[in-house]
C-alpha positions as CSV (number, residue, x, y, z in Angstrom):
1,X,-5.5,-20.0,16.6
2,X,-3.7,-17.7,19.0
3,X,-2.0,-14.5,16.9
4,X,1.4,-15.7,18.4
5,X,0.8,-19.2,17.4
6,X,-0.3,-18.3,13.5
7,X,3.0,-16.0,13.3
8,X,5.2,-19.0,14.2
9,X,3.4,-21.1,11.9
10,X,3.8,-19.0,9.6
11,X,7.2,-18.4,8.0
12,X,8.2,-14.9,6.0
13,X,8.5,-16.0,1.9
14,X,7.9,-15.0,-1.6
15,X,4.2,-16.2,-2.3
16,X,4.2,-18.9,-5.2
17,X,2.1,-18.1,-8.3
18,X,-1.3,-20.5,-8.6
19,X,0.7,-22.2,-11.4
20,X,3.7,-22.8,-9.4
21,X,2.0,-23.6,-6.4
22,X,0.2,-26.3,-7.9
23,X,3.4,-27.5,-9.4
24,X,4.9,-27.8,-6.0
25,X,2.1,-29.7,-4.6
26,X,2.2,-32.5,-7.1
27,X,6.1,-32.5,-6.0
28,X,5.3,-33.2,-2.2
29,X,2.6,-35.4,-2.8
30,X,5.1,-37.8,-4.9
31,X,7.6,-37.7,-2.9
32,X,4.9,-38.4,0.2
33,X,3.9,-41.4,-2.3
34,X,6.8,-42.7,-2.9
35,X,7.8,-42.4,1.0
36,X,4.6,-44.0,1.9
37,X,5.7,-47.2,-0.3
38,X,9.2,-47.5,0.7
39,X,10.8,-45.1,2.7
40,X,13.9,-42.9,2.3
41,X,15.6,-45.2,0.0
42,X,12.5,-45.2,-2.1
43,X,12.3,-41.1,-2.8
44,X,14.8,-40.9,-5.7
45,X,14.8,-37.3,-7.2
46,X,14.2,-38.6,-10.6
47,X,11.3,-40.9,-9.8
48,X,9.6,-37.8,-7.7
49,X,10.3,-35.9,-10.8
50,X,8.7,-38.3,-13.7
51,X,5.6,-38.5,-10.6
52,X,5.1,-34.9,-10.4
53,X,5.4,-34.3,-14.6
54,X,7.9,-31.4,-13.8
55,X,11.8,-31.8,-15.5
56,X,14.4,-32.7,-13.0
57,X,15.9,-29.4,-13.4
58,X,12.7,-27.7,-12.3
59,X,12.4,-30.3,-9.9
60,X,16.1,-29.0,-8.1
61,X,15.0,-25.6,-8.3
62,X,12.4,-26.3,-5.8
63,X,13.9,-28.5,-3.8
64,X,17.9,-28.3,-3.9
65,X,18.2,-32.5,-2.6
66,X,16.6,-35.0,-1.3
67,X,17.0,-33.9,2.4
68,X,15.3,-30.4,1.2
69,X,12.3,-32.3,0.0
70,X,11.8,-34.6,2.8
71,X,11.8,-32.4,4.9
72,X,9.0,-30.1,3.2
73,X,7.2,-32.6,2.8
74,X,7.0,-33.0,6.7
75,X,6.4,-29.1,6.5
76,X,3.1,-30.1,4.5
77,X,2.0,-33.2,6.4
78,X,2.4,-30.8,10.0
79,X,-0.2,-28.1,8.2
80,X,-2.7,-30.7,7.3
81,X,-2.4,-32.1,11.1
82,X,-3.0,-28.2,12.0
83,X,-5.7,-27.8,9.9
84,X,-7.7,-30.8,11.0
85,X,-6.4,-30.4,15.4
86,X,-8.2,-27.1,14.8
87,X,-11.4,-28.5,13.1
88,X,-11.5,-31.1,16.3
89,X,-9.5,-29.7,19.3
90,X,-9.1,-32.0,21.9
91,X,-11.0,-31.9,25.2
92,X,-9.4,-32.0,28.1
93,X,-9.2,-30.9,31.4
94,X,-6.4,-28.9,31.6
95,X,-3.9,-27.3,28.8
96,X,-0.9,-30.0,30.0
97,X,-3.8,-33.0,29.3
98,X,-4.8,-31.0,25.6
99,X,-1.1,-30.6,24.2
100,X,-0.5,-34.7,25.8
101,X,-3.9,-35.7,23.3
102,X,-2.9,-33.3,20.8
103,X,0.5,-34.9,20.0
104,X,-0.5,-38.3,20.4
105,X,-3.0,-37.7,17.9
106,X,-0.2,-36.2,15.4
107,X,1.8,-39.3,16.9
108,X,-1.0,-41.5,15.2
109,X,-1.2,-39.9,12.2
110,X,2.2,-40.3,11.9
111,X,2.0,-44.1,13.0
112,X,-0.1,-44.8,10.2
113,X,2.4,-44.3,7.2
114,X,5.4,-45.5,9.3
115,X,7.5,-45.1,6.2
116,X,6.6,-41.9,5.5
117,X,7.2,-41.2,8.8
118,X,10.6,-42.8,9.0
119,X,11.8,-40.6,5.6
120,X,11.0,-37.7,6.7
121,X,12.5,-37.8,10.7
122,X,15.7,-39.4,9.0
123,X,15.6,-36.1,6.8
124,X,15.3,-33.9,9.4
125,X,18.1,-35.9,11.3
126,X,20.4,-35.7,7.7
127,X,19.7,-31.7,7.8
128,X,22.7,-29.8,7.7
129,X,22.6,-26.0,8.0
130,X,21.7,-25.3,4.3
131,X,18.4,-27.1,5.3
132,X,17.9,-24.5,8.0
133,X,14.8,-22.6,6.7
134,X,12.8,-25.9,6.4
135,X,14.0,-27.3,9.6
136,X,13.0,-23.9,11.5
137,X,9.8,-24.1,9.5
138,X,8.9,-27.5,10.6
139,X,9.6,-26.7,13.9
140,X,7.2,-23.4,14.2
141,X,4.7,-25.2,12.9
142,X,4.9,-27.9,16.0
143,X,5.4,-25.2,18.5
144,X,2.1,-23.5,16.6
145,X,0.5,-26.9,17.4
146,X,1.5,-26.9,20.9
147,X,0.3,-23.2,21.4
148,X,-2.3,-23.8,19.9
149,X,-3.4,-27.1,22.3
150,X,-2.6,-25.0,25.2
151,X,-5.6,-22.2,24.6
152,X,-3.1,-19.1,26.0
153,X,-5.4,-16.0,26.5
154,X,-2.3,-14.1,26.4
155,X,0.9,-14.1,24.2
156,X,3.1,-17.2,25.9
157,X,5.7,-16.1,28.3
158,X,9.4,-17.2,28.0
159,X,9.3,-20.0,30.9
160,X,5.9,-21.0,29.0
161,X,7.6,-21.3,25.6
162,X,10.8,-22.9,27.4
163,X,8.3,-25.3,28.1
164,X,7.0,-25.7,24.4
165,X,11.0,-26.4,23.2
166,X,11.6,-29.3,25.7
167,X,8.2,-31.0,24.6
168,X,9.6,-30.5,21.4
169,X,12.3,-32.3,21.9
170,X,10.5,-34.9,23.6
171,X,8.0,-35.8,21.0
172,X,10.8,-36.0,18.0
173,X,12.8,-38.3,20.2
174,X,9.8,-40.5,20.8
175,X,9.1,-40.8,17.4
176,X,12.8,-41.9,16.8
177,X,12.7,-44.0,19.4
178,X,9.5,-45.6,17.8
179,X,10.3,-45.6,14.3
180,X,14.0,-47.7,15.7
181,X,12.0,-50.2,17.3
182,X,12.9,-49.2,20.6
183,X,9.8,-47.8,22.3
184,X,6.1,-49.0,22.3
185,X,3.4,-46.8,21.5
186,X,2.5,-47.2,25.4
187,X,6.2,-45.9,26.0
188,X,5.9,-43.0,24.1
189,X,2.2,-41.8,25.4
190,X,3.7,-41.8,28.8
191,X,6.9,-39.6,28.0
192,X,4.4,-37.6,26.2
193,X,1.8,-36.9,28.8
194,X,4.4,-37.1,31.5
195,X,6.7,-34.1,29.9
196,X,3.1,-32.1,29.2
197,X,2.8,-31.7,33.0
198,X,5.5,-29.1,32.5
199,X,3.1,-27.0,31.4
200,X,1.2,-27.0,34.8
201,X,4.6,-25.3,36.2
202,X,4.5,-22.5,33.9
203,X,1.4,-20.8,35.0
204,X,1.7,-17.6,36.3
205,X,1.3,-16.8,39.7
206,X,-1.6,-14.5,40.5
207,X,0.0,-10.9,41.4
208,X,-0.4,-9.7,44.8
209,X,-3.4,-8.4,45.9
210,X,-5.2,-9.3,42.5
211,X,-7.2,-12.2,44.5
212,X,-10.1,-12.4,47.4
213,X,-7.1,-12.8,49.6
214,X,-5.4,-9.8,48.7
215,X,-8.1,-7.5,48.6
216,X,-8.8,-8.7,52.1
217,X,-5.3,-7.6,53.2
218,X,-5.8,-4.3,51.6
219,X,-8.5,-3.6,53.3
220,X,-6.8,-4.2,56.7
């Protein structure tokens, strides 16, 4: 994991205690049940409360609504993708062909708890701005991903990360698309891959006289 990419994953907060820490897991992994089961409708505060054994009161102190929840919880399921694309990094050819099989596979995950899926992209599209620090969260840790895929030897540069915001954008519009019924899964692995190849344009040039061919004309 590149230094740049484990500072945008990483966001600047408090650090829980063990006790609540575990507390808040058993909160995201009811709601993530309860998702799982039967979408947005189906993560009631109350029932994510009773789930988790914490009062609703404690419950609202962690996460302020619904929306706030939802959206952590895609927080948590994007750090266990991380985790397990940096266990097994994808092998490709070329960066552009890595981030492409690196999002699909996050695309898959996703695909196989479409309901969870669905809750937590229609939280993310319900966030208003007192949602902010979750939403920016969510999306460091996707760019981290992306970084991450694209195996930088140096720190990205700002046509690279340019690049990194508009596959962004691509991927959570294919996954709305999907989740509405209005793309295939064929669909979306060709917007993917085909918006990757941005990458390729954001190389850097070699500088001059840095190559065989420069040298050559020095020496002239």
């Amino acid at each position: 994991m590149t230094a740049e990419a484990k500072a945008l994953a990483t966001p600047a907060s408090p650090p829980l205690t063990e006790r609540q820490e575990a507390r808040r897991r058993r909160i995201l992994h009811a709601s993530a049940q309860l998702a799982s089961r039967g979408g947005f409708d189906a993560v009631q505060m109350r029932e994510v409360a009773e789930s988790s054994s914490v009062a609703l009161g404690t419950l609202y102190r962690y996460f302020p609504s619904k929306v706030h929840l939802l959206v952590a919880t895609m927080q948590d399921q994007l750090q266990h993708m991380h985790t397990t694309l940096r266990k097994r990094p994808p092998v490709a050819d070329s960066p552009a062909e890595a981030v492409a099989e690196t999002l699909m596979r996050a695309f898959r995950a996703l695909q196989r708890e479409p309901h969870l899926a669905d809750a937590m992209v229609r939280a993310l599209t319900f966030a208003d701005r007192s949602v902010s620090p979750e939403v920016d969260t969510v999306s460091r840790l996707t760019t981290a991903i992306i970084l991450d895929a694209m195996g930088l030897d140096a720190p990205p540069t700002a046509e690279q990360l340019s690049a990194v915001r508009v596959i962004e954008h691509t991927w959570h519009s294919a996954l709305i698309t999907w989740l509405s019924g209005r793309a295939s899964i064929a669909q979306v692995k060709i917007d993917i891959e085909t918006v990757c190849r941005l990458i390729d344009l954001t190389v850097p040039a070699p500088r001059a006289g840095s190559g065989p061919t420069g040298s050559a004309e020095t020496g002239r």
